[in-house]
C-alpha positions as CSV (number, residue, x, y, z in Angstrom):
1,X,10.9,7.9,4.8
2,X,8.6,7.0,2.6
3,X,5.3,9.9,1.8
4,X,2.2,8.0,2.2
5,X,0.1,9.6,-0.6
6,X,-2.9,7.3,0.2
7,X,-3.4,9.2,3.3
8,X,-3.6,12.5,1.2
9,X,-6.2,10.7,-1.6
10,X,-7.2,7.4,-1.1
11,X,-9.1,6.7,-3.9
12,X,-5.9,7.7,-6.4
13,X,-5.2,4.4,-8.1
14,X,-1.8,5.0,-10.0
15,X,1.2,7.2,-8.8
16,X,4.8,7.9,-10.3
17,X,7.7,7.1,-8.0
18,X,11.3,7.0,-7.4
19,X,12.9,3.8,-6.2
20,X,14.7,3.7,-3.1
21,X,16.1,0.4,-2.5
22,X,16.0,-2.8,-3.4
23,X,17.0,-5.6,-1.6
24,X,15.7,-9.1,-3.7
25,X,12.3,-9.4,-4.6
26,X,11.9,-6.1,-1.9
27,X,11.5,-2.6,-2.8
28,X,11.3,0.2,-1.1
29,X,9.9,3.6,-2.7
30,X,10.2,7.7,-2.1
31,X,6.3,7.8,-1.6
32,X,3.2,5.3,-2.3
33,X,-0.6,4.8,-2.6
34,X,-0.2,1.7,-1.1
35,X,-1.9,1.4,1.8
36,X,0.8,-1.5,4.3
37,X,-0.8,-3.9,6.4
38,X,-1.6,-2.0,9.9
39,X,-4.1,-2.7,12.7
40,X,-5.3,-5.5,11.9
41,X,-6.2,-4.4,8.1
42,X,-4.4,-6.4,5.2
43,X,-1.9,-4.5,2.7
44,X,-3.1,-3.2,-0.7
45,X,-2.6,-5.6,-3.9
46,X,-1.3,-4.3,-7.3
47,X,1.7,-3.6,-9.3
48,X,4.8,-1.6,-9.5
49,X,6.2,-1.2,-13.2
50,X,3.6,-4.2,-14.2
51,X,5.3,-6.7,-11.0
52,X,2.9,-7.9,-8.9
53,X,2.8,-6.7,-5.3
54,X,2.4,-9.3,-3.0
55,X,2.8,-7.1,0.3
56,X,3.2,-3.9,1.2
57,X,4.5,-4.1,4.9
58,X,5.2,-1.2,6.7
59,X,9.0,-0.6,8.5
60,X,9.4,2.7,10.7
61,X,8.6,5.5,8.8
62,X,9.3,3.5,5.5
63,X,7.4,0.8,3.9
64,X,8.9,-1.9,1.9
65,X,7.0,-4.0,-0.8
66,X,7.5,-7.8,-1.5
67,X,7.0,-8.2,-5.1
68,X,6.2,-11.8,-6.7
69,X,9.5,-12.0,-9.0
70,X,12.6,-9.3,-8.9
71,X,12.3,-6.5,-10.3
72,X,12.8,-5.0,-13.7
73,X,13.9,-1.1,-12.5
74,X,16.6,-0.6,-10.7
75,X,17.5,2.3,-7.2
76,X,16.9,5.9,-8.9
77,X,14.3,5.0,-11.5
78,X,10.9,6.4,-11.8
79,X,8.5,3.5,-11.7
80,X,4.6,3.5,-11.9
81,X,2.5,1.7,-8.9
82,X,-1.1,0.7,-9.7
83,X,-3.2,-0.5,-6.8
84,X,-6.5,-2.8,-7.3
85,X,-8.8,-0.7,-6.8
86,X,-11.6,-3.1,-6.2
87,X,-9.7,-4.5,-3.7
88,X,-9.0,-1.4,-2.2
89,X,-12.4,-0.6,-2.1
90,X,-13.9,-3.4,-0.1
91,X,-11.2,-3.3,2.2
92,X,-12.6,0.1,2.6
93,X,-16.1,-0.7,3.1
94,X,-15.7,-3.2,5.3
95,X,-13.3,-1.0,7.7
96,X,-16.0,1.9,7.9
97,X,-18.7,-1.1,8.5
98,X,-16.3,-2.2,11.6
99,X,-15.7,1.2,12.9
100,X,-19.4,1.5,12.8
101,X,-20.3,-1.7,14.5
102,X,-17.8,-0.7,17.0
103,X,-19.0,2.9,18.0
104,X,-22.9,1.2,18.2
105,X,-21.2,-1.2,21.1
106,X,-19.8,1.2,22.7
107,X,-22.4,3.5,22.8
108,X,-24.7,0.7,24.2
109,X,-22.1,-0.3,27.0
């Protein structure tokens, strides 16, 4: 299972983690601040140990990331994972806009 620190702080940018698994160019971590693609909203971007992080999908109660090349770390070590935060952001924004736009229909209905 992986901990889904974004849900605890969302606007933490960088986190220390252990790895998992690693199957490939996929990894798999003991917790995250990356947020995986769910309904409907796309995944986080950024890096683990300086890889690029192309996905972050989520699998059960874990999430597994896809990174752009294979990694450099191996099961057991402690990595770092930086999300872009500007990305992050404006995915933000534009989910509260949506929610917003969303409850003003409804209400109107």
């Amino acid at each position: 299972m992986t901990e889904k620190v974004f849900w605890i702080n969302p606007y933490q940018t960088e986190l220390r983690s252990e790895v998992t698994h690693i199957e490939g160019n996929n990894v798999e971590l003991n917790n995250t601040i990356f947020y995986a693609e769910a309904g409907g909203q796309e995944s986080d971007r950024g890096t683990i140990n300086d890889v690029s992080v192309l996905q972050a999908t989520p699998s059960g109660t874990r999430i597994i990331y896809t990174l752009a090349s294979p990694p450099d770390f191996k099961v057991g070590d402690t990595v770092v994972t930086c999300i872009d935060w500007e990305r992050r952001y404006s995915l933000m924004k534009l989910h509260f806009a949506a929610e917003v736009v969303l409850e003003k229909t409804l209400s109107t209905l």
